[in-house]
N, C-alpha and C positions, 0 to 999 in steps of 0.2 A: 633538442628533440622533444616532441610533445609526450607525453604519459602514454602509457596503457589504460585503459579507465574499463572497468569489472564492476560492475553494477549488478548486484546481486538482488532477488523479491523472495523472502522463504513467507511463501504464501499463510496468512492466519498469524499470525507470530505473534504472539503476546507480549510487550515490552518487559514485563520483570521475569519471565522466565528464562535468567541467565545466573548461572552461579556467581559471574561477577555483581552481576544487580541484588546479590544475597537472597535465591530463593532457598526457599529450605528443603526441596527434593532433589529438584531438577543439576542436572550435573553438564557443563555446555564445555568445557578445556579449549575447543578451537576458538569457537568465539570471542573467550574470555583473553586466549594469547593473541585477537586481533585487536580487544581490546586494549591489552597492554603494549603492542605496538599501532596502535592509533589511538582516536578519539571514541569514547561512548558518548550517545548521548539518550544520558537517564529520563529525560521529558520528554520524550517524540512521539509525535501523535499523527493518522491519518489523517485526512481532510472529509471522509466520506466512504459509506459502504453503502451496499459488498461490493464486489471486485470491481466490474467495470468501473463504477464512480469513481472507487480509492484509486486507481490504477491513471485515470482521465489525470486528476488531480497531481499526480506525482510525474504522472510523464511531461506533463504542459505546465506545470508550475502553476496553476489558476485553482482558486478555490472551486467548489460545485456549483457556488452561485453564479462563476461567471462562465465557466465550460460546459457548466448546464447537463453534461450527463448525470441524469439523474436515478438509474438502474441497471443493470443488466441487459441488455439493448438498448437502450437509449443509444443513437449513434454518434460520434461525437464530429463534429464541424472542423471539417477538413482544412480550412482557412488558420485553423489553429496549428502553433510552431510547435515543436514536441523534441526530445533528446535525440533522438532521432535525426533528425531534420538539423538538430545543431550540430551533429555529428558531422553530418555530411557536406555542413559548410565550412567546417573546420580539418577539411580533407581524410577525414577517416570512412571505413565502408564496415558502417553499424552491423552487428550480429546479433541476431537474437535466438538461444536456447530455449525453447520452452512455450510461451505462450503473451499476450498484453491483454486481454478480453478487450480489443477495442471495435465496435460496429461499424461498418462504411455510412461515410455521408452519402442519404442517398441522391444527393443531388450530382454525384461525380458518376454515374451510372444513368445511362437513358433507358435502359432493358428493365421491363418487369420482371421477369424471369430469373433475374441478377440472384444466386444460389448466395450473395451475401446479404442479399434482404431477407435473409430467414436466420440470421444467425449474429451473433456478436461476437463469435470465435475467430475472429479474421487479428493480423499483427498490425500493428502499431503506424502509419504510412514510414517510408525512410531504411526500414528494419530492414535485412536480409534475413530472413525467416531459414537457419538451414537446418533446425530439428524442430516442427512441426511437433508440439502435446499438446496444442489446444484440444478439446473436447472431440472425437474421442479416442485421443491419443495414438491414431493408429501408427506409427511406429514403433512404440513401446509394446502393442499389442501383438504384432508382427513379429517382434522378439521375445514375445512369450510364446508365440506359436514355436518357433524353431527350437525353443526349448523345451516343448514338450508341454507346456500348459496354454492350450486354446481356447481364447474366453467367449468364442464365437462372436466377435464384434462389442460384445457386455462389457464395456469400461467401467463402469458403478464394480459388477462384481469382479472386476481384476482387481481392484482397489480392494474389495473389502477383502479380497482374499490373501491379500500381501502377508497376511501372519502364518499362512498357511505354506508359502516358498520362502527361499533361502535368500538371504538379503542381496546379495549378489546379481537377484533378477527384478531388485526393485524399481519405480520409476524416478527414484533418486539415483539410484545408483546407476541407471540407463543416460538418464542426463548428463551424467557427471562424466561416465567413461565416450559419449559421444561428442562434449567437449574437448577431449583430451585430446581426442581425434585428432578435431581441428587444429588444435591447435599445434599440434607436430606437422602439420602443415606450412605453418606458419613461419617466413623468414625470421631468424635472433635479428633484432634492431629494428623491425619495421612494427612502429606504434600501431594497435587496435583498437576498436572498442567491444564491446559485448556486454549483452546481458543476459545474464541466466535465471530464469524465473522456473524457481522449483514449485510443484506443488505442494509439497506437505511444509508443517504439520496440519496442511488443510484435511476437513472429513473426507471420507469416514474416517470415524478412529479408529482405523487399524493400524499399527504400526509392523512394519516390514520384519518377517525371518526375527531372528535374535532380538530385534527392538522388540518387541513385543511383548516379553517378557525381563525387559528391563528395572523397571518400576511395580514392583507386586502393589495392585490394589490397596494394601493393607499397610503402606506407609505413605502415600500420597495425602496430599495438604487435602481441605474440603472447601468447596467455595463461600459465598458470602449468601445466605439466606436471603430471600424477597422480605422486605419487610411489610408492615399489614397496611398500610397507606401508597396506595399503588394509582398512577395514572393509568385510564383508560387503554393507553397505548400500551400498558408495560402490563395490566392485566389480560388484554385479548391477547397476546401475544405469549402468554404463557400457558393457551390453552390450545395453540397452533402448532401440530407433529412439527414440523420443522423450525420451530422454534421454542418449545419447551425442554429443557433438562429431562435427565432423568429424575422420577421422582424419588427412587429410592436412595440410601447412601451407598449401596453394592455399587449399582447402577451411574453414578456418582462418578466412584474409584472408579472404576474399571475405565469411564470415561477418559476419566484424567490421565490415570497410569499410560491410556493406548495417546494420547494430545504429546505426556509429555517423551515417548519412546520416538515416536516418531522427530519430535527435536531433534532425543537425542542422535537419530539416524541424518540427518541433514546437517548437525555440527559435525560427525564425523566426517561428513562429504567437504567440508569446510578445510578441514585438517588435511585433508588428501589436493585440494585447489592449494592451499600452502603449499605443499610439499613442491606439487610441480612446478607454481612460479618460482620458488627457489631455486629447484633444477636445473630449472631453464636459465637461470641469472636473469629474471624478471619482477622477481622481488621486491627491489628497489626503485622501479620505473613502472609501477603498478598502482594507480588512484585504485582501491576497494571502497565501496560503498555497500554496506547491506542495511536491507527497507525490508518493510511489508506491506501490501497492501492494506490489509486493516487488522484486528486482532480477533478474539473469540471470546464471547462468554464465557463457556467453559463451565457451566453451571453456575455462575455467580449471579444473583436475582431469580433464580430458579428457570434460565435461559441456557442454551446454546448458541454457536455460530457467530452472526457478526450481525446485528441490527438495533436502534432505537438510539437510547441515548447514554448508556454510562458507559464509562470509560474504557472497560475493559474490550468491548469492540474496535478501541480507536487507539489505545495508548498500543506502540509499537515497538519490534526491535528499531536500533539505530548504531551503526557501525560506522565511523570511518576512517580508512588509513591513506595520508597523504606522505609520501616516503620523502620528502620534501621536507617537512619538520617535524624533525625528530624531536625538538624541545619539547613538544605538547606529548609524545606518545605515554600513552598511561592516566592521559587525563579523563579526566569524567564533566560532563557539560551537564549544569542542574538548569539553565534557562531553558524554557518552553522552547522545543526547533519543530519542524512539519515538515511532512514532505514535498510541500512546496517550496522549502530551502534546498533540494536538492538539484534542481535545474539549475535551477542559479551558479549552484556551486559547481557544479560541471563543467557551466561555460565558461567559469574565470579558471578552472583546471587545466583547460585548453584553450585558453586565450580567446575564446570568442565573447563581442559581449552580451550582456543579459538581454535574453527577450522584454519591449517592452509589456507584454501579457504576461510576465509573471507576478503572483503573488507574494510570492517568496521571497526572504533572500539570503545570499552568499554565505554559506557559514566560515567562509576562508578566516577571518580576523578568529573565531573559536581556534580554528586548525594551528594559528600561528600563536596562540596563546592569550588574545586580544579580546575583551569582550571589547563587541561594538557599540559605539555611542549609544547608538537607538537600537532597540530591540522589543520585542510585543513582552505584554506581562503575563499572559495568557496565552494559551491554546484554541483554536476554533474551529470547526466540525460538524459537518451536515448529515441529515439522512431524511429521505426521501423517499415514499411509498403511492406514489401516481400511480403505480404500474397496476395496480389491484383492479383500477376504472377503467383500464385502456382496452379496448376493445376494438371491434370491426361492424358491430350495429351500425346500419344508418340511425337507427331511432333510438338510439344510446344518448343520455345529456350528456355521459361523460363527453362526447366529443362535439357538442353542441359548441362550438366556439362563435361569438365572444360570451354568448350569453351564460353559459354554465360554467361557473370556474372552480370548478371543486377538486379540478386536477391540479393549480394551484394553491389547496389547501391543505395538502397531503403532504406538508414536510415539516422538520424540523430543524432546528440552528442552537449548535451549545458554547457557549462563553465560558471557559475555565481557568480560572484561577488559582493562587496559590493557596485561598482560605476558601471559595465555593465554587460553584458551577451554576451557569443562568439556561434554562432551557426553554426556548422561545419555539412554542408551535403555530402554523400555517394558520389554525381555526382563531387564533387568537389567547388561548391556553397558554399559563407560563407555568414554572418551577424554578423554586432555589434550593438550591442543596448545601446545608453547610459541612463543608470540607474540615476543616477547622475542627471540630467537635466530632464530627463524624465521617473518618473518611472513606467508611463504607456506601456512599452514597444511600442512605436509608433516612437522613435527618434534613428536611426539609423547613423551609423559615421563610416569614411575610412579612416582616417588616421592612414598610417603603424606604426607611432611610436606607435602610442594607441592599434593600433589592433595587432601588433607582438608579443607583449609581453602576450596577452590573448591566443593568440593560442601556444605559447609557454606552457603556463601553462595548454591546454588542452594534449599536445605530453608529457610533465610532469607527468600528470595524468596516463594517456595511459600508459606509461613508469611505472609507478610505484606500479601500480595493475595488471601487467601481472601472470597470475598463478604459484604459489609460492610452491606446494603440496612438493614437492621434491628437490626444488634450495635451501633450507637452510641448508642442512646436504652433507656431501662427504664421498665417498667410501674410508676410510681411518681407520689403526688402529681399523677397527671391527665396524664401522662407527660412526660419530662426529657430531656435529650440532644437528639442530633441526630436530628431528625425526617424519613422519605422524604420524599420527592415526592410530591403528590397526594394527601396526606389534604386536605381543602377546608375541612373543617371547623374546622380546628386553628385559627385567627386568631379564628374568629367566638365559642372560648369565653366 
C-alpha cells in the first residue's frame, strides 16, 4: 500500500528557530518530537525568494534559473512537472489546504479578460484546491464574520488584528480544524496526499490570542547589526519601508517576540496534526515533510522579510519523517539539502520516478541512514528584482527587447559553503564572505586565490543543472538513453 504523504510549508520559517536546533528563546516541543521521530535537516536552504520563486522551486524541483519564476507574478510554464502532477500519476487525488502562489501560464488562456492575469493567487496545476486562503483569504474571513468580527473584506487588518481575538479564530487554527474535516471524511486505508501551506509565522507580526504574549520583548535574542561595509543592494534596501527593520531595539523585540509566538502557535497546530494521525491509526503510514518557502530577516542586517543575499532569507525549517525507517529517527543531517531535494524525494516515497527537470535530489539514502556517494558541498540560491522595471509603457526600455537588457541584470546567485559564501550579481558585482572568521556574514575577503576557486564552483553549478529533459537519450536504433516522461508510446514498441 503506498504512504500517506503530508507536506507541510509553515510560511517565512527560519531554519534555527527550533529548540531542537538550540535556540535560546524560542520553545517548538512538536517539531522537536517530529524531530525525534524523523529526520532534521540542520542545512536546508530555499532555492529563491519571496514566495512565488521559493515556492516554483520546491514544487518542480528546478532551481530559479531554470523555472525562471523570478517574483511574485512571474507566471510559471505550464509545461513544467510539479508534486502535483506526480501525485496524480502515481494514483492519488492531490489536496491542497491553503495556498501555492503559483501564476497561470498565460499561454493556456486565449481570453484577455482571463481574472488570472491579474493575479498569482491562483493553486498549483494538479492540486484540488478545497480550502481556498490565497489572498484574500475569503474563507477564513467569512468565518470571522459569523463570529462576530467583520473585517469588511480587509485581510492585511484581520491579520494584524490576530492579537486582538482568541486563538481559536486564528488563520492557523481555521486551517487546521478545516483539515480535520476532511479528513473524517476520509476512508481508514485509502492513501492521500495533501498539502497544507500555513501562513504564519509569515507578517505581519502579529501573533494570534495567547501567542502574542508568549515571548515578552524583554528576553528575546537581538539580531545581527549591518555592518559599515555594505553593498549598494543591501544599503537601498535598508532605506525601503518594506524592507527596513525597525530601528530601534523596542521596536526590535517586540518584532521578534510577535515572529517568534506566532511559531510558537503553528507548532502547536503541529502537535494537534500528531494527535489526529495517531487517532486515526495513520501514524505509521504517514511520509511528513515540513519546508518553507523561504525564511525572514528578522532584523538581522538591519532588514526585514525575505530578500537579497544573506542567509537568513534562505536557510529554512526542514522536517522529515519516513515511518518506514525507524533506524534513522532522531537523526540530524549536517550536509547542505534544498528544497529541490524534496520532489525527488517524494517520487521515490511513491514509487514514481524522478522527474528528468529536477534539480534535486532524493534525500531517501539520508532517511535510511546512508549518506550518498555524491552529494553538493554547498548550498545555492537566487533572488531576483526585474519586477521594479516591468511595466506597461510602450516607450519604457525596460521592455525594449532585444535591445535593452537591464531586466536581465537585476539578479543575484549565492554559492555557500562550509568556510564562505560567493555572491555573484547580474551587473557583474561580486562578494565573498568569509564564513569561517566570521559567520555573521559582515566580513568580507578579495583574495583571488580564496575567491577563484568559489566562483569556480558557482560556473560548476551553472554548468551542471542546465536543462537536461531531452540531452540524455539520442536519436539512435529506435532511440536509447533516458527517455522523458510522457512519450506513451515507447513500452507498446
Amino acid at each position: 500500500m503506498k504512504p500517506n504523504i503530508l507536506l507541510i510549508t509553515l510560511d517565512q520559517f527560519r531554519g534555527g528557530c527550533l529548540s531542537s536546533a538550540g535556540h535560546p528563546v524560542v520553545r517548538t516541543p512538536n517539531l522537536d518530537e517530529l524531530a525525534r521521530s524523523g529526520v532534521r535537516l540542520a542545512n536546508h536552504y530555499s532555492q529563491a525568494a519571496p514566495c512565488s520563486p521559493g515556492r516554483a522551486s520546491l514544487y518542480t524541483g528546478m532551481y530559479q534559473m531554470n523555472h525562471r519564476v523570478c517574483t511574485n507574478g512571474t507566471p510559471l510554464d505550464d509545461r513544467f512537472d510539479n508534486v502535483a502532477r506526480l501525485a496524480l500519476r502515481a494514483g492519488y487525488k492531490p489536496t491542497i489546504f491553503g495556498y501555492t502562489d503559483q501564476g497561470v501560464d498565460p499561454r493556456v488562456t486565449k481570453d484577455r479578460n482571463d481574472l488570472r492575469l491579474s493575479t498569482y493567487q491562483e493553486v498549483l496545476p494538479g492540486f484540488d484546491r478545497v480550502l481556498n486562503l490565497s489572498e484574500p483569504y475569503p474563507p477564513w474571513l467569512a468565518h470571522l464574520k459569523e463570529n462576530g468580527f467583520d473585517q469588511k473584506d480587509d485581510y492585511n487588518n484581520a491579520l494584524r488584528t490576530e492579537p486582538e481575538r482568541h486563538e481559536d479564530l486564528s488563520i492557523s487554527t481555521f486551517l487546521t480544524d478545516e483539515f480535520f474535516k476532511w479528513l473524517e471524511t476520509r476512508k481508514q486505508g485509502e492513501p492521500w496526499f495533501t498539502h497544507l501551506s500555513y501562513l504564519r509565522p509569515h507578517p505581519p507580526y502579529a501573533a494570534a490570542g495567547k501567542w502574542t504574549r508568549e515571548y515578552p520583548p524583554e528576553v528575546v535574542d537581538l539580531p545581527i547589526e549591518p555592518g559599515d561595509d555594505r553593498h549598494p543592494l543591501h544599503e537601498a534596501a535598508l532605506h525601503i519601508t518594506d524592507s527596513a527593520a525597525p530601528k530601534s531595539e523596542t521596536g526590535l523585540r517586540e518584532m521578534r517576540a510577535q515572529y517568534y509566538g506566532m511559531i510558537g502557535e503553528v507548532d502547536f497546530h503541529m502537535g494537534r496534526i500528531w494527535a489526529k494521525l495517531r487517532e486515526r491509526d495513520e501514524w505509521n503510514n504517514t511520509v511528513i515533510i515540513i519546508t518553507a518557502d523561504h525564511g525572514d530577516q528578522l532584523g538581522d542586517h538591519g532588514l526585514k522579510e525575505k530578500l537579497g543575499f544573506f542567509e537568513g532569507s534562505y536557510h529554512i525549517i526542514g522536517i522529515i519523517r519516513d515511518p518506514k525507517h525507524p533506524q534513522t529517527h532522531g537523526a540530524v543531517v549536517d550536509e547542505f539539502t534544498e528544497n529541490v531535494d524534496v520532489m525527488p524525494t517524494i517520487a521515490e516515497a511513491i514509487d514514481e520516478p524522478v522527474p528528468l527537470q529536477c534539480d534535486g535530489l532524493p534525500l531517501a539514502d539520508f532517511l535510511r541512514g546512508k549518506k550518498p556517494a555524491r552529494w553538493r558541498t554547498g548550498a545555492s540560491y537566487e533572488y531576483d528584482w526585474r519586477h521594479i522595471y516591468i511595466n506597461d509603457d510602450p516607450a519604457g526600455a525596460a521592455l525594449n527587447w532585444p535591445r535593452d537588457g537591464r531586466l536581465e541584470r537585476q539578479h543575484l546567485a549565492v554559492r555557500r559553503t562550509r568556510d564562505a559564501a560567493y555572491v555573484q550579481f547580474g551587473n557583474g558585482s561580486w562578494l565573498a564572505f568569509d564564513l569561517a572568521a566570521d559567520p555573521t556574514w559582515r566580513t568580507t575577503f578579495t583574495d583571488p586565490q580564496r575567491v577563484l576557486p568559489l566562483a569556480q564552483e558557482m560556473l560548476l553549478w551553472r554548468s551542471h543543472h542546465t536543462e537536461r529533459t531531452l540531452t540524455g537519450m539520442l536519436l539512435q536504433d529506435g532511440g536509447v538513453g533516458r527517455w522523458p516522461h510522457g512519450v506513451e508510446w515507447r513500452d507498446k514498441r
